[in-house]
LOGU-280845 format. One record per residue (C-alpha): x, z, y. Coordinates in nm, 3 decimals. Layout:
<atoms>
(atom (X Z Y))
...
</atoms>
This chain:
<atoms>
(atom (-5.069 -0.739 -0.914))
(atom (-5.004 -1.067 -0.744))
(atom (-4.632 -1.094 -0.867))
(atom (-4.797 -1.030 -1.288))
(atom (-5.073 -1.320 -1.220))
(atom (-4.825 -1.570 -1.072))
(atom (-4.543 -1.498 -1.305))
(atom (-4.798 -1.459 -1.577))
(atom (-4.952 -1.804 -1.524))
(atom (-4.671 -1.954 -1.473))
(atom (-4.546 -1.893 -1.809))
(atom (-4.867 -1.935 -2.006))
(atom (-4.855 -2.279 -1.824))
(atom (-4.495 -2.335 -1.979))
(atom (-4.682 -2.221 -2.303))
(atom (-4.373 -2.020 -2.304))
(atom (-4.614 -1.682 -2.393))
(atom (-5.022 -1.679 -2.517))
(atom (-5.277 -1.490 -2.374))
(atom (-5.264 -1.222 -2.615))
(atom (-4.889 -1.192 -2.584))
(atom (-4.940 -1.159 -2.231))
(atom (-5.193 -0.876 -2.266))
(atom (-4.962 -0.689 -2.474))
(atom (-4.680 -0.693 -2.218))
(atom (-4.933 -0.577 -1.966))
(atom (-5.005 -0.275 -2.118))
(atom (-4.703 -0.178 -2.223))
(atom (-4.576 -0.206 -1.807))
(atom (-4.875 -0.033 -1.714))
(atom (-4.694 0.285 -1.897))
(atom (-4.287 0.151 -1.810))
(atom (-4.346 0.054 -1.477))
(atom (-4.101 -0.196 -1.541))
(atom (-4.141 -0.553 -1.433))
(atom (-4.330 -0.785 -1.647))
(atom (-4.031 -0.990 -1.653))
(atom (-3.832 -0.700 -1.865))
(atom (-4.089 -0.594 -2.066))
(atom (-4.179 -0.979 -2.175))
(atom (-3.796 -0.971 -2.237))
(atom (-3.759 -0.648 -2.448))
(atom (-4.051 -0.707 -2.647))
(atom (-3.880 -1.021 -2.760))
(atom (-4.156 -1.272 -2.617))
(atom (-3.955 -1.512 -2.426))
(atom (-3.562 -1.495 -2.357))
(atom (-3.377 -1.394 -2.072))
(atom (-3.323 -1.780 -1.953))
(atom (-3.699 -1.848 -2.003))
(atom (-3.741 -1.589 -1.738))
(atom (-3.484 -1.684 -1.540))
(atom (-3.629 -2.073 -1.545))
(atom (-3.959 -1.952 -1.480))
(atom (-3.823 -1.777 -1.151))
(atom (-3.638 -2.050 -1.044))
(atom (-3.902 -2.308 -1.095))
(atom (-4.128 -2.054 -0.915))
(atom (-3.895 -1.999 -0.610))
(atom (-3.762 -2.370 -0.570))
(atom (-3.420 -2.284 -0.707))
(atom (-3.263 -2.555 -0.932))
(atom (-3.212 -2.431 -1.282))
(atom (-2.865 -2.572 -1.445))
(atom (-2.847 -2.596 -1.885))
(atom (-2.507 -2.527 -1.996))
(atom (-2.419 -2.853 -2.046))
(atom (-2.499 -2.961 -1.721))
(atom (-2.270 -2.609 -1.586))
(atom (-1.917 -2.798 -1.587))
(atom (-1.725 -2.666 -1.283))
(atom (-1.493 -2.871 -1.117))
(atom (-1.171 -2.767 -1.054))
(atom (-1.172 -2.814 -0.662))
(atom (-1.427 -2.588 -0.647))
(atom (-1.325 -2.294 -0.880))
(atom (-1.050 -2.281 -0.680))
(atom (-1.252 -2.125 -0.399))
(atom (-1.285 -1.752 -0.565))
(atom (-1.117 -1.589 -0.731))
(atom (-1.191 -1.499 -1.114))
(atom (-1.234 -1.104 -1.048))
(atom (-1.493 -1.183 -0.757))
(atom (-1.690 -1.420 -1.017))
(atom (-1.734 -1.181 -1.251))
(atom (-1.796 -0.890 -1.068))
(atom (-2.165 -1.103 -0.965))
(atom (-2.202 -1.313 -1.223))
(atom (-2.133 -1.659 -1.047))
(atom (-1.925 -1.948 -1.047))
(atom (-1.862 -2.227 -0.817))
(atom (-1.976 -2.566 -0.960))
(atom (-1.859 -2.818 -0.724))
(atom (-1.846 -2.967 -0.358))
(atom (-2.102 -3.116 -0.164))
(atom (-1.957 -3.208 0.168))
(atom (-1.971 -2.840 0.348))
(atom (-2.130 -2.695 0.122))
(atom (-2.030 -2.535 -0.287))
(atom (-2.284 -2.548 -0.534))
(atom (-2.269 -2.218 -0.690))
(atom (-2.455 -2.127 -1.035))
(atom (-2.569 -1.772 -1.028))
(atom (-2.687 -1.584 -1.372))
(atom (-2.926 -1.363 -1.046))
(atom (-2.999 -1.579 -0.787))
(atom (-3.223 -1.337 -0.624))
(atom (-2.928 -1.084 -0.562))
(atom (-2.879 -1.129 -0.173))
(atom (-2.627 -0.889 -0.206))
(atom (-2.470 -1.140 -0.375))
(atom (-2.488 -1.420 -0.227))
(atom (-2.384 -1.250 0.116))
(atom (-2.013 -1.136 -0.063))
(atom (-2.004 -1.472 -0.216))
(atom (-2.055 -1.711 0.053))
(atom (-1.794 -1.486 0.297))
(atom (-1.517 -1.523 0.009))
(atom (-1.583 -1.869 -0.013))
(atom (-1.586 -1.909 0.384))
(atom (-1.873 -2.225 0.328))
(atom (-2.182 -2.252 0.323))
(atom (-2.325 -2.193 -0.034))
(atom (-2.635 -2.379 -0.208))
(atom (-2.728 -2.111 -0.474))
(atom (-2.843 -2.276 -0.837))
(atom (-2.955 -2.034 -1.145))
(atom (-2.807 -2.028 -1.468))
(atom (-2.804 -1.874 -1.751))
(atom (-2.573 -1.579 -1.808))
(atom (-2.421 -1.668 -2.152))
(atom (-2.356 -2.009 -2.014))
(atom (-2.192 -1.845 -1.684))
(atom (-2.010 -1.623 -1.867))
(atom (-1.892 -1.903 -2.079))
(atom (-1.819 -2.138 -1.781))
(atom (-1.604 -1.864 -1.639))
(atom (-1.383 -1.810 -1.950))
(atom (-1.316 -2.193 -1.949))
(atom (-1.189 -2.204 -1.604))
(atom (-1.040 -1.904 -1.544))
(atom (-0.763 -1.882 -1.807))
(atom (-0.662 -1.539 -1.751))
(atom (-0.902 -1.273 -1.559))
(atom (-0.734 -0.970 -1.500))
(atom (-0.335 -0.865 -1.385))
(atom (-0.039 -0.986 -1.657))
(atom (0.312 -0.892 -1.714))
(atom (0.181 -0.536 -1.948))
(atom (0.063 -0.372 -1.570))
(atom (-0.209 -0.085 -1.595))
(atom (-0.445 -0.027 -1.298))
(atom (-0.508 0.344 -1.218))
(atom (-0.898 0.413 -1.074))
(atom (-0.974 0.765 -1.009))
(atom (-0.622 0.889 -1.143))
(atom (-0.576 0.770 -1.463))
(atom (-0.420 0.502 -1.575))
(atom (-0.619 0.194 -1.806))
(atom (-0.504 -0.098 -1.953))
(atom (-0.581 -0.410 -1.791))
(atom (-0.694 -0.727 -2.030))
(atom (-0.414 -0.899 -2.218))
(atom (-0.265 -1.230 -1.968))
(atom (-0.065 -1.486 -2.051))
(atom (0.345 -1.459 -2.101))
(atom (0.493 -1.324 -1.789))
(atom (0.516 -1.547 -1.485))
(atom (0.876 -1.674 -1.347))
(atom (0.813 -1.688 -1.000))
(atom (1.121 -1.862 -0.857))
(atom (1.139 -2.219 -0.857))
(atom (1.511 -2.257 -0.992))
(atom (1.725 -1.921 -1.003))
(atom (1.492 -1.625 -1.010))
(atom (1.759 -1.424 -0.955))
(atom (1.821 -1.527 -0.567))
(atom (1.545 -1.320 -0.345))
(atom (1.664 -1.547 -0.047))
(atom (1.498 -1.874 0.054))
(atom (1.153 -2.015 -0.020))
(atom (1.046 -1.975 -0.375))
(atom (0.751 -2.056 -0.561))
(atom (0.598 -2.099 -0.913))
(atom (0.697 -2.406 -1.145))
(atom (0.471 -2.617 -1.187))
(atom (0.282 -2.658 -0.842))
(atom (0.236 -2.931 -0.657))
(atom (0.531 -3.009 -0.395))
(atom (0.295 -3.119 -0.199))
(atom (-0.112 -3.187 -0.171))
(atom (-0.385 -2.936 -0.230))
(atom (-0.360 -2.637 -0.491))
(atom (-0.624 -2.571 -0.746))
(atom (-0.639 -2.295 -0.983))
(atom (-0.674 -2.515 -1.257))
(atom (-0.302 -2.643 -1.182))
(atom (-0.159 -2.321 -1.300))
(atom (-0.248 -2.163 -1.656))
(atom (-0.225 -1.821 -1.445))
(atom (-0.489 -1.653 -1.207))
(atom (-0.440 -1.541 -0.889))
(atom (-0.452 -1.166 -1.065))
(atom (-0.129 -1.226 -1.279))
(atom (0.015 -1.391 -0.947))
(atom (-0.049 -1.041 -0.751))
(atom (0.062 -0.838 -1.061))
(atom (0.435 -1.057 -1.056))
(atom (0.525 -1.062 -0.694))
(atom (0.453 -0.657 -0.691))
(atom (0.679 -0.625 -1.002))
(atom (0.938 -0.813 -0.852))
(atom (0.931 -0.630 -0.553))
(atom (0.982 -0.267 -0.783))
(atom (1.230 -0.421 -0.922))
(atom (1.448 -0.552 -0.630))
(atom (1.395 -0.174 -0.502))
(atom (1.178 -0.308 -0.182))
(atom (0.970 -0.038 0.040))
(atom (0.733 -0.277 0.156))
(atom (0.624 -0.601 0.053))
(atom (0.486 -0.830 0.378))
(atom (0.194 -1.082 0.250))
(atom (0.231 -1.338 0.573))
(atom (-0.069 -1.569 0.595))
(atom (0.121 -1.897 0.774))
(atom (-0.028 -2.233 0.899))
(atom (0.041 -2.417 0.596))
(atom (0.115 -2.182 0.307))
(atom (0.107 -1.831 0.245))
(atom (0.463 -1.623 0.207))
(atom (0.593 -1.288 0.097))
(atom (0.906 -1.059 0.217))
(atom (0.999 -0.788 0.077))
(atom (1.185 -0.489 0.244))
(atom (1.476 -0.422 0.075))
(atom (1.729 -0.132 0.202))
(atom (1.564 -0.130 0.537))
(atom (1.547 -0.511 0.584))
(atom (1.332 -0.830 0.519))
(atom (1.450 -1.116 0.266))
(atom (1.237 -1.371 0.163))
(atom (1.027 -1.413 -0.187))
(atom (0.764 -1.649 -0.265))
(atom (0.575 -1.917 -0.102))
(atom (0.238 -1.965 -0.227))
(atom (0.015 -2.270 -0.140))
(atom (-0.245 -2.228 0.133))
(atom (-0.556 -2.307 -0.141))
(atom (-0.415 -2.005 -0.295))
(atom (-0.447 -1.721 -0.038))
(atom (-0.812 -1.660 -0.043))
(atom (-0.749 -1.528 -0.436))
(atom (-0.406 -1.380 -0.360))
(atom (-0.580 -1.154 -0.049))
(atom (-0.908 -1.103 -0.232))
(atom (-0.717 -0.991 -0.588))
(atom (-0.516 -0.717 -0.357))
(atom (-0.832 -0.592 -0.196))
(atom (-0.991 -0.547 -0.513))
(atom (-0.727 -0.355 -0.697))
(atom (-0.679 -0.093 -0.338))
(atom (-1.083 -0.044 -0.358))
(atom (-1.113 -0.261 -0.005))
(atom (-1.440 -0.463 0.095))
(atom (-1.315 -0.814 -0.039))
(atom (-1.642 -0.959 0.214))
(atom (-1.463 -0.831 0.532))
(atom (-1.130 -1.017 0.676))
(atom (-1.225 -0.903 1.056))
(atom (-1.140 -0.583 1.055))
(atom (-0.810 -0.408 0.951))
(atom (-0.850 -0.231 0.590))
(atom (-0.642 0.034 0.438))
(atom (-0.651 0.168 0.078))
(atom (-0.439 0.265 -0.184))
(atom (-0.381 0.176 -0.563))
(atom (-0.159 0.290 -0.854))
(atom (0.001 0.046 -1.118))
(atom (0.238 0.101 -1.423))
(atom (0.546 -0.089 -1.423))
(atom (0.805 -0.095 -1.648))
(atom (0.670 0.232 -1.774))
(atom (0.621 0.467 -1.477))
(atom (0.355 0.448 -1.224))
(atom (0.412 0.333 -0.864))
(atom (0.183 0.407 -0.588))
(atom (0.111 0.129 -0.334))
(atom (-0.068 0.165 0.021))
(atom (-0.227 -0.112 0.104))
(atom (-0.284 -0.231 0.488))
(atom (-0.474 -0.542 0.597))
(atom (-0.489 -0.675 0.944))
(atom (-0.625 -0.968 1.043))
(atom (-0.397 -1.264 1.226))
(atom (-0.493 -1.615 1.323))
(atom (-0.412 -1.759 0.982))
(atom (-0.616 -1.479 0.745))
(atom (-0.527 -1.143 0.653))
(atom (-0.211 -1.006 0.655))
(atom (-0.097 -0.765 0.397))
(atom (0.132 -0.502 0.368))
(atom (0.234 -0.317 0.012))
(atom (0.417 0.022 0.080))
(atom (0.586 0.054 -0.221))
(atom (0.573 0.494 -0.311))
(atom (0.779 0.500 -0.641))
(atom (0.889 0.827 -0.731))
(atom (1.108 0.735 -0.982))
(atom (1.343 0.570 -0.695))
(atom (1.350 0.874 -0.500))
(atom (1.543 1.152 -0.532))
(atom (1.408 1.489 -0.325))
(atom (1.725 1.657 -0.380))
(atom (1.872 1.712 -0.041))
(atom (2.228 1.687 -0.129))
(atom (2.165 1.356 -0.247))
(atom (2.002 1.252 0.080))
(atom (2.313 1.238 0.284))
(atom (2.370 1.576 0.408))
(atom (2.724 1.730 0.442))
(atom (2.801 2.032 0.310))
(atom (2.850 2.230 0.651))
(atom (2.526 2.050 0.745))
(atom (2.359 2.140 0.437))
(atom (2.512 2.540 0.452))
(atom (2.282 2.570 0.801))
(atom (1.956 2.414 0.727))
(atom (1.927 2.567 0.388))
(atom (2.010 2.907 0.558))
(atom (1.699 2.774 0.792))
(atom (1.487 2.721 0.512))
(atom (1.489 3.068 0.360))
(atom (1.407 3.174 0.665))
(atom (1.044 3.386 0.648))
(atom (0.918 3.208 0.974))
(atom (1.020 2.965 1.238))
(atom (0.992 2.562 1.265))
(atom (1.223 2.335 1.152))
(atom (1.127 1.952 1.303))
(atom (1.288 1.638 1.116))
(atom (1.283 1.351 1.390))
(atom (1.337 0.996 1.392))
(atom (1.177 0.637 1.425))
(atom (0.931 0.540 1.137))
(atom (1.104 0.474 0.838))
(atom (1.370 0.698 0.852))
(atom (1.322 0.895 0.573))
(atom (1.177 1.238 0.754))
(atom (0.931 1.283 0.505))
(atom (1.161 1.253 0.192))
(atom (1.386 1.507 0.378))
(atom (1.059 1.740 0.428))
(atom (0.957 1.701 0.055))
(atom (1.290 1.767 -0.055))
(atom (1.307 2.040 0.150))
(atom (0.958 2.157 -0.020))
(atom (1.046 2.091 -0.351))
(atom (1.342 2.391 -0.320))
(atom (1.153 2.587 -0.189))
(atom (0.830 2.546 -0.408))
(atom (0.789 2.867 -0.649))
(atom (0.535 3.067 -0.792))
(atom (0.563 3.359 -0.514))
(atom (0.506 3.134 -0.206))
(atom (0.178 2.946 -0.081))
(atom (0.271 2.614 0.032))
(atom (0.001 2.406 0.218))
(atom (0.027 2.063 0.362))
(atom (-0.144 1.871 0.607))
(atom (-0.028 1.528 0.611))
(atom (-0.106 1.134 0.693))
(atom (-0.105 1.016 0.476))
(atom (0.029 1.215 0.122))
(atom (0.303 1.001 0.004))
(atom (0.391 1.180 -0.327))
(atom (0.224 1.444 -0.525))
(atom (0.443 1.746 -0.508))
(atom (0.413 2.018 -0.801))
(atom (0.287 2.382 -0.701))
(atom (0.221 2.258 -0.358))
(atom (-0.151 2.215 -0.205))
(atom (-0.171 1.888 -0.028))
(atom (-0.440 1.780 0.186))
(atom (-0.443 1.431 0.415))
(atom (-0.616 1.381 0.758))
(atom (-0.917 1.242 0.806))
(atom (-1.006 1.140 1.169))
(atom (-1.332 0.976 1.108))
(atom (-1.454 1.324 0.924))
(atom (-1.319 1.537 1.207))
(atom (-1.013 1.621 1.045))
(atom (-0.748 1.611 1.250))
(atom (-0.415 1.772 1.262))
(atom (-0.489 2.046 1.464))
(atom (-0.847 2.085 1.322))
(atom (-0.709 2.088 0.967))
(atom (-0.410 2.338 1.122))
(atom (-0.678 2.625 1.169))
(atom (-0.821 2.587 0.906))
(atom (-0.465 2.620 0.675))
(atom (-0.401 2.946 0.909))
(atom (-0.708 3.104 0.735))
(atom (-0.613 3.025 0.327))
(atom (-0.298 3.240 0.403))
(atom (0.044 3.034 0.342))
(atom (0.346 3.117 0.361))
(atom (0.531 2.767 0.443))
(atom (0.308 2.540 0.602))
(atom (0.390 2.130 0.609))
(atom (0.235 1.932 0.916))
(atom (0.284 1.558 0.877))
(atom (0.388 1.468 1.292))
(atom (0.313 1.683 1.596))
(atom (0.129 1.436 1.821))
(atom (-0.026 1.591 2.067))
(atom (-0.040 1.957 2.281))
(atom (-0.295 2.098 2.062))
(atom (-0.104 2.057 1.740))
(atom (0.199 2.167 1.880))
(atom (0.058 2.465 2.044))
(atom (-0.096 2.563 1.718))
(atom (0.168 2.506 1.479))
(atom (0.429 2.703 1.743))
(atom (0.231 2.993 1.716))
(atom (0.236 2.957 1.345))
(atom (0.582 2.978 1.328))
(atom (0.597 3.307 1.567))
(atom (0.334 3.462 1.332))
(atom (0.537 3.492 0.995))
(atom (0.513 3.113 0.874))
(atom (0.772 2.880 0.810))
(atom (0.661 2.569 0.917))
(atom (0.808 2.216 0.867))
(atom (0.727 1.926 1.057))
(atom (0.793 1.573 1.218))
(atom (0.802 1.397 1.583))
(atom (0.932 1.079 1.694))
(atom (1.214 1.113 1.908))
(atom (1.582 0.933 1.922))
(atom (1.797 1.245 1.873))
(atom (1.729 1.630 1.733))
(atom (1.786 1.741 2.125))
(atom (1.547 1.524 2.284))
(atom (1.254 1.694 2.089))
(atom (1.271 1.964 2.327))
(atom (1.174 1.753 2.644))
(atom (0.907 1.635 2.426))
(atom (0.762 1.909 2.388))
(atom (0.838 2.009 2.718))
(atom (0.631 1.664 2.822))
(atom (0.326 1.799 2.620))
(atom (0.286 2.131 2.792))
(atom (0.438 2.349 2.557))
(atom (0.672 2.657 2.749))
(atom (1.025 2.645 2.756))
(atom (1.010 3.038 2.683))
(atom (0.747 2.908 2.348))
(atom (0.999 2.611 2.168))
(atom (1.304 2.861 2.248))
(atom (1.175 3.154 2.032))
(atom (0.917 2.940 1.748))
(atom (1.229 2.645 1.705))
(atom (1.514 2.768 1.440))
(atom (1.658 2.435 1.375))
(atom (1.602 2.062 1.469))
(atom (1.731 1.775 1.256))
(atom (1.711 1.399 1.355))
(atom (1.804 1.117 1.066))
(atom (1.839 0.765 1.019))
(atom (1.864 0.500 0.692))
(atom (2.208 0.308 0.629))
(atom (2.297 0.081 0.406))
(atom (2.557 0.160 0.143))
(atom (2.789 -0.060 0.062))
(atom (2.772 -0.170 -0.342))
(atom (3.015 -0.007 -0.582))
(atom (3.061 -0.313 -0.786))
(atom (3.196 -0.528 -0.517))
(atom (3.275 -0.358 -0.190))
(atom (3.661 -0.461 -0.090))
(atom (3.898 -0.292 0.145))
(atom (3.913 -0.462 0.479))
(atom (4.123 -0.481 0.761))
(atom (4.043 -0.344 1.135))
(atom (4.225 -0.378 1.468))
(atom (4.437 -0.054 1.562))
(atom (4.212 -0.020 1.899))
(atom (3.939 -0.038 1.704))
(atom (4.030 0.212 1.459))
(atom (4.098 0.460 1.755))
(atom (3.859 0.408 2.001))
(atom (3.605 0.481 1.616))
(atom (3.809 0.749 1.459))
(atom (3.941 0.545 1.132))
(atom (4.288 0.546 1.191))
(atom (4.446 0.669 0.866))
(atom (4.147 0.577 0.632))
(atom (4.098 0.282 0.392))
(atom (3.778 0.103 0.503))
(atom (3.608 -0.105 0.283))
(atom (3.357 -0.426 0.356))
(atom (3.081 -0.647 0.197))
(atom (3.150 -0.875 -0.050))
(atom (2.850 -0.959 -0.248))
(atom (2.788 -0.965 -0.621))
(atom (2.460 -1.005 -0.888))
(atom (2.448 -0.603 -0.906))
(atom (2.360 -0.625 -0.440))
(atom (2.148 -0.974 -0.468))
(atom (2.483 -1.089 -0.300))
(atom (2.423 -0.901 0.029))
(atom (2.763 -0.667 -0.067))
(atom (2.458 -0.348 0.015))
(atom (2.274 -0.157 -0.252))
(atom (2.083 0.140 -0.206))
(atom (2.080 0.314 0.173))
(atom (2.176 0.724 0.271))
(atom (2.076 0.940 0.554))
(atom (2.290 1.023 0.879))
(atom (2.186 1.300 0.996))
(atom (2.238 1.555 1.289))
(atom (2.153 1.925 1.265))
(atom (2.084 2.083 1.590))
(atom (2.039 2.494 1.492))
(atom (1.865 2.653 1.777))
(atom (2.172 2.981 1.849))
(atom (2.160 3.179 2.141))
(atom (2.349 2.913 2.364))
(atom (2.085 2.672 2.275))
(atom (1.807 2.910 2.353))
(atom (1.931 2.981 2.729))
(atom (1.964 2.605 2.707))
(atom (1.638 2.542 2.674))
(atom (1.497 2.829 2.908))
(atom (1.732 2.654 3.199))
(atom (1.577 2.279 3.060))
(atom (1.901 2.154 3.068))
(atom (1.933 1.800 2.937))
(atom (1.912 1.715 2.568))
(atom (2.305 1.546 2.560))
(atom (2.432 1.896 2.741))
(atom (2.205 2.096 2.486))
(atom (2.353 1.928 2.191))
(atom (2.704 1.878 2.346))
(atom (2.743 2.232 2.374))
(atom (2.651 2.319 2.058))
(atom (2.925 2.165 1.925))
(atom (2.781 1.993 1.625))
(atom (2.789 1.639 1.530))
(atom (2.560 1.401 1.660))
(atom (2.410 1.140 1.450))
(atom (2.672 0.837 1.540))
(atom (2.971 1.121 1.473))
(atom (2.832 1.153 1.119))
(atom (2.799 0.831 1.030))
(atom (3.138 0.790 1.112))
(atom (3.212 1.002 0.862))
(atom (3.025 0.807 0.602))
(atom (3.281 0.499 0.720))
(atom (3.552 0.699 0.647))
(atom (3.396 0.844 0.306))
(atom (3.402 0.453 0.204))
(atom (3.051 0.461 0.174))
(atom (2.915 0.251 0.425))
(atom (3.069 0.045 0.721))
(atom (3.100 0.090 1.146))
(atom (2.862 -0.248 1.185))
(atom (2.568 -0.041 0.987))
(atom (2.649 0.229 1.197))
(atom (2.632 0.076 1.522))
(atom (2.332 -0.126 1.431))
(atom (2.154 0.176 1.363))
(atom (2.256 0.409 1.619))
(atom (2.326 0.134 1.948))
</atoms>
C-alpha cells in the first residue's frame, strides 16, 4: 500500500495522472496484481518514460532525455555491444574512476552487478529511456552481432546471426602471411583503442580471427592476453604461428564476445570456464570448445577447433600400413577383448578410436560411449560425456553402460584402478572395448597398468592388441624437393637407396614446405609370446622387441622413405 500512495502522489504531483485516473488504475491492480506502475502503463495513462522519471526522481537517480544521452566514444569502448543489449545499458562517459552508465532499468541489481564487473570500474547508474537507449546503442555500435555470413548454433540448430558489415581483412599488409604480428587497418599504431575507431565490433572481430583459423586448417586457436596488447596463435599441423595483434582497449570485448557465444558467465574472469559453441563457416558447421583460464594480464582463451569436414575417420587414411592395418582390423572384429590407443595429448587417439567405430558401427551391434569430452557426433552410436560434478565419472558411468547391454563399448582414457578394473572385466565378459591411456610407447601400457594394481594374469588375458601413435608433418606436394643426405647418415637411418625429399615452401604450405600431418603408429598384438611376457613382467622394450613388430620411430622411417615426410619430423617427434 505504501509503494501505490508514494508512487501515486508522486505522479498526481507531476500532474502526470488525475485523481480519477488514478482510481481507475487502482482497481484494475486490485484484480492484476500487477504493479501500479504497469497497469498506469497499459491502460495508456502515462508512458513508459513518465514512469521511469517518476522512479528516478523518487529514488535519487538522475534521469537523462535523449538528447542529453550522447555517449562518448572513450567510454563505449568499455563493453562490448552484445553485453549492452543483453541489459539494456550503455556507457555515457568518464568521470575520473568512475563511467556514467544510462540504464533503460536502473533498479535491475542484477544488472548493474554484470555491468560494473565487465567494465572493471566503478559505475554511477543514470535512467533513461529505452527507445532513446536503444537508439544510443545503434549509433555507437555499428555492427552488433558476428559478420563474414557466420551462423551461431544454440541448442543444436543453426540461426542466422544479424547482417555486419563487408568482411574484415585482418592482416595489416599481406593477409596471406600467418607469420609475424598482424592487425586490422585502420588502428592506431600507437595510443589508446576505441571502438568507435573501427566501423566493426568486437563480434565481427571474433567471427574473422575464428574463420581464419578454419581456414589455415588450425586445431586450436590461443587468445594470449599480454602486457600491452592482446595476441592470437593458431595451431597449425601440430605447431604455433602467429595471427593477430589486437590493442589492449580491445580485449575486454574480444574475451567477453567469446564467452557469450560458448554460453560462459561473461561477469566471472577468476575462475577457469569451459563451454562449447557451433558456427557455420564457409557452409559446414565447426564445433569449437572453448577454455578460459585466468593469467596475470586477463583471461586466456583457447578455441579447439572440431571440424568434421577436415577429418577423415577412415583408418587407412590415418597412416596405417597395410600389415599394420591387416592385424588391428582382425582385432576389431573380434567379439571381446580391449584394444588401448596410447599416446601424449594431441596425438590423434581419439580420431583413430572413432575411425575405428565408424567401421564397425551397424545396425546389429550396440555401441555405447563414455567419453570427455564427445568430440564428434558419430551416426548409430550412443554417446554420453562425463560429468564429475554430477557424479559421473568414468567408472560410475562404466556400470552403468554394463547394464544397457552393448556390444562394443568406447571409454574415453583409463585413469585410474577402478576404471581399469572395470573395463578389463568388460572385455573378459563378451565386450569389445576400445579405449585410451597416456603412455610413450604401446608396451609401456602394461607397467601402467601394472602401477595401478591391475594383475599381470588380468591385462594378459582382457588385452588383444595395443597401439601407440603420434602426429607428423607431411611434407607439401606442391613444393617438396629432393634433398641430399650424408652416406652415414643414410645408414646409421635406413635411407640408403631412397630419394628423400625436403621443405621448400610455397603459397599452397603458408611457406613452411608442411601441409597437412599423418599418424606413425606401432601395433603391439598381444600373441602368446607376449602373454608369457607379461605374466614374467618383463620390460616393455623386451616385450615389444620380441614381438618383432615395428616400433613407432621404425615406422616413421618408413614414411621418410615413402617421400612423405622427413627424418627431422621424425626425430622431433619420437627423441
Amino acid at each position: 500500500m505504501a509503494v501505490r500512495r508514494w508512487l501515486g502522489d508522486a505522479l498526481l504531483n507531476a500532474g502526470l495522472v488525475t485523481k480519477a485516473q488514478l482510481d481507475e488504475a487502482l482497481a484494475v491492480q486490485s484484480t492484476s496484481g500487477d504493479k501500479i506502475g504497469t497497469v498506469l502503463v497499459d491502460l495508456g495513462i502515462i508512458t513508459e518514460t513518465d514512469l521511469l522519471r517518476t522512479l528516478c526522481d523518487a529514488a535519487g537517480i538522475p534521469f537523462i532525455s535523449e538528447a542529453e544521452l550522447q555517449p562518448e566514444p572513450d567510454a563505449v569502448g568499455l563493453l562490448t555491444a552484445d553485453l549492452a543489449r543483453q541489459h539494456s545499458a550503455i556507457p555515457v562517459k568518464l568521470e575520473g574512476r568512475h563511467v556514467v552508465v544510462a540504464m533503460a532499468d536502473p533498479f535491475d541489481l542484477l544488472a548493474l552487478r554484470a555491468l560494473t564487473r565487465a567494465i572493471g570500474r566503478s559505475v554511477k547508474v543514470v535512467g533513461a529511456a529505452r527507445p532513446a537507449v536503444l537508439t544510443a546503442m545503434d549509433r555507437s555500435y555499428s555492427v552488433a552481432a558476428a559478420g563474414g555470413g557466420v551462423m551461431v548454433a544454440s541448442g543444436g540448430s543453426a540461426t542466422p546471426a544479424p547482417a555486419a558489415s563487408p568482411r574484415l581483412s585482418v592482416a595489416r599488409g599481406d593477409t596471406s602471411a600467418p607469420r609475424g604480428s598482424v592487425g586490422r587497418p585502420g588502428w592506431p599504431a600507437t595510443g589508446p583503442w576505441r571502438l568507435g575507431d573501427d566501423p566493426n565490433s568486437a563480434a565481427s572481430l571474433v567471427s574473422d580471427l575464428i574463420r581464419r583459423g578454419v581456414e589455415m586448417g588450425s586445431t586450436d586457436i590461443h587468445i594470449e592476453p599480454r602486457e600491452t596488447g592482446l595476441n592470437v596463435r593458431y595451431r597449425v599441423d601440430g605447431l604455433l604461428v602467429d595471427g593477430q595483434v589486437f590493442p589492449k582497449a580491445a580485449q575486454a570485448a574480444i574475451i567477453s564476445r567469446i564467452k557469450i557465444l560458448s554460453t560462459l558467465d561473461i561477469a566471472d574472469a577468476r575462475m577457469p570456464q569451459d563451454g562449447r559453441t557451433q558456427l557455420q563457416i564457409s557452409g559446414r558447421m565447426v564445433d569449437l570448445r572453448v577454455s578460459t583460464f585466468p593469467t596475470l594480464h586477463g583471461e586466456d582463451i583457447v578455441l579447439r577447433i572440431l571440424d568434421r569436414g577436415n577429418v577423415s575417420l577412415d583408418l587407412a587414411k590415418l597412416g596405417v600400413e597395410t600389415d599394420d592395418l591387416i592385424l588391428l582390423r582382425s582385432a576389431l572384429m573380434r567379439p571381446h577383448g580391449m584394444i588401448a590407443v596410447t599416446g601424449p595429448t594431441g596425438s590423434g587417439k581419439t580420431t583413430t578410436l572413432y575411425a575405428a567405430l565408424a567401421e564397425l558401427s551397424s545396425g546389429d551391434r550396440a555401441i555405447i560411449t563414455l567419453e570427455d569430452p564427445i568430440e564428434y557426433e558419430l551416426p548409430g552410436v550412443r554417446q554420453s560425456q562425463v560429468n564429475v560434478r554430477a557424479g559421473l565419472t568414468f567408472a560410475t558411468g562404466l556400470r552403468s553402460i554394463l547394464r544397457h547391454d552393448p556390444d562394443i563399448i568406447l571409454v574415453g582414457e583409463i585413469r585410474d584402478k577402478e576404471t581399469a578394473s572395470i573395463a578389463l572385466s568388460a572385455a573378459l565378459t563378451g565386450h569389445l572395448v576400445l579405449t585410451t591411456l597416456h603412455t610413450t610407447t604401446a608396451a609401456g601400457t602394461i607397467p601402467r597398468l601394472l602401477d595401478m594394481g591391475i594383475e599381470p594374469f588380468v591385462i594378459a588375458t582382457a588385452i588383444t592388441m595395443l597401439v601407440s601413435q603420434r602426429l607428423v608433418r607431411m611434407l607439401c606436394n606442391e613444393c617438396k624437393v629432393p634433398v641430399e643426405m650424408q652416406a652415414a647418415v643414410r645408414k646409421r637411418f635406413g635411407l640408403e637407396g631412397y630419394t628423400l625429399y625436403g621443405p621448400k615452401g610455397c603459397p599452397s604450405c603458408r611457406d613452411t614446405g608442411y601441409r597437412g600431418r599423418v599418424g606413425i603408429i606401432e601395433i603391439l598384438p598381444v600373441t602368446p609370446e607376449v602373454v608369457t611376457a607379461i605374466n614374467d613382467r618383463t620390460a616393455p622394450e623386451q616385450i615389444h622387441r620380441e614381438s618383432g613388430r615395428p616400433t613407432l620411430f621404425e615406422d616413421g622411417i618408413r614414411k621418410v622413405q615413402a617421400g612423405i615426410t622427413t627424418l627431422d619430423e621424425i626425430l622431433r617427434i619420437t627423441a
